[in-house]
N, C-alpha and C positions, 0 to 999 in steps of 0.2 A: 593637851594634858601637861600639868610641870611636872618637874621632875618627881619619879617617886621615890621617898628615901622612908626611913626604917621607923621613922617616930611618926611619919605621913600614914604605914602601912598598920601601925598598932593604934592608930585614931581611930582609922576607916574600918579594924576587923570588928567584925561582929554586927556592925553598922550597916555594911554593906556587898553588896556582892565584888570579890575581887577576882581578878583573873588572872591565873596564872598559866601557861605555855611552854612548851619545852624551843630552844631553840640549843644547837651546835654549830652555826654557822655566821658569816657576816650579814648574807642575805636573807636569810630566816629572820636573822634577830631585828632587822630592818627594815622587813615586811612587816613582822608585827607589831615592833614597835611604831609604826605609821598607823596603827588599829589600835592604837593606845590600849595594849595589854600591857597590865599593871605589876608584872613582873614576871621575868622571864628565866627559864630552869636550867641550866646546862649539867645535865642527869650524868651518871655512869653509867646511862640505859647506851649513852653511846656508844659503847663497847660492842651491845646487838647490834644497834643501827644503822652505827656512822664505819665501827669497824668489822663487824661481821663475826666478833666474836662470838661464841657458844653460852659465856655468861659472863657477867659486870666484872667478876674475879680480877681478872685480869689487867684492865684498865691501869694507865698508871698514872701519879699525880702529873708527871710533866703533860701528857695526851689531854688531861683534864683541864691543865693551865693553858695549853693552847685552843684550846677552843673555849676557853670563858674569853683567853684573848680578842679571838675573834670577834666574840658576841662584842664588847664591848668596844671596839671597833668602829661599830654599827652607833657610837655614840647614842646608846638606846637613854630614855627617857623611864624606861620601865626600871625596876629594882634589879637587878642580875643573883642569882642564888645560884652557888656551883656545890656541888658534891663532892667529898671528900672520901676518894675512892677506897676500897679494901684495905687494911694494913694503914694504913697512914693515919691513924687515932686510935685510940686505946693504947696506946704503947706507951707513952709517959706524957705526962703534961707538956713538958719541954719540947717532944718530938708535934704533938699536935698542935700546938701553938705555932711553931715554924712552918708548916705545912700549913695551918691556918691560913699561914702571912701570905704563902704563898700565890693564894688565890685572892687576896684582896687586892 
């Protein structure tokens, strides 16, 4: 599979079936990405998951940034889509644009 990028993913929607996965790690992302899933999620669901939190709330942008790091890491081939946790959008343009940056 080549790489998927964002104008690859807006050809193929509608067209076809895409598949998307949640990963939070290097080896997650790694596994799947060898199963050519076509893009991969690094949720706030980690907050339940990965950290044992009660609810996403919590989660903070840096936790979020280090595990999209990870993922990408894993030099995945699939898209990578991170979550932009609680609090860190809706606050002004200027602060979610920064925070955007963050995770790209």
């Amino acid at each position: 599979m080549a790489r998927m990028s964002a104008p690859k993913f807006k050809a193929r929607k509608g067209k076809e079936k895409l598949v998307c996965l949640t990963a939070y790690d290097f080896i997650t992302a790694s596994i799947l990405d060898d199963a050519d899933v076509d893009m991969l999620l690094v949720g706030d669901s980690l907050a339940n998951v990965v950290l044992g939190l009660e609810t996403t709330l919590p989660v903070t942008l840096d936790e979020m940034v280090s595990h999209a790091k990870a993922v990408m890491r894993a030099r995945p081939k699939a898209l990578v889509i991170a979550d932009m946790p609680f609090l860190t959008y809706h606050i002004s343009i200027e602060e979610t644009l920064r925070n955007a940056g963050r995770l790209i």
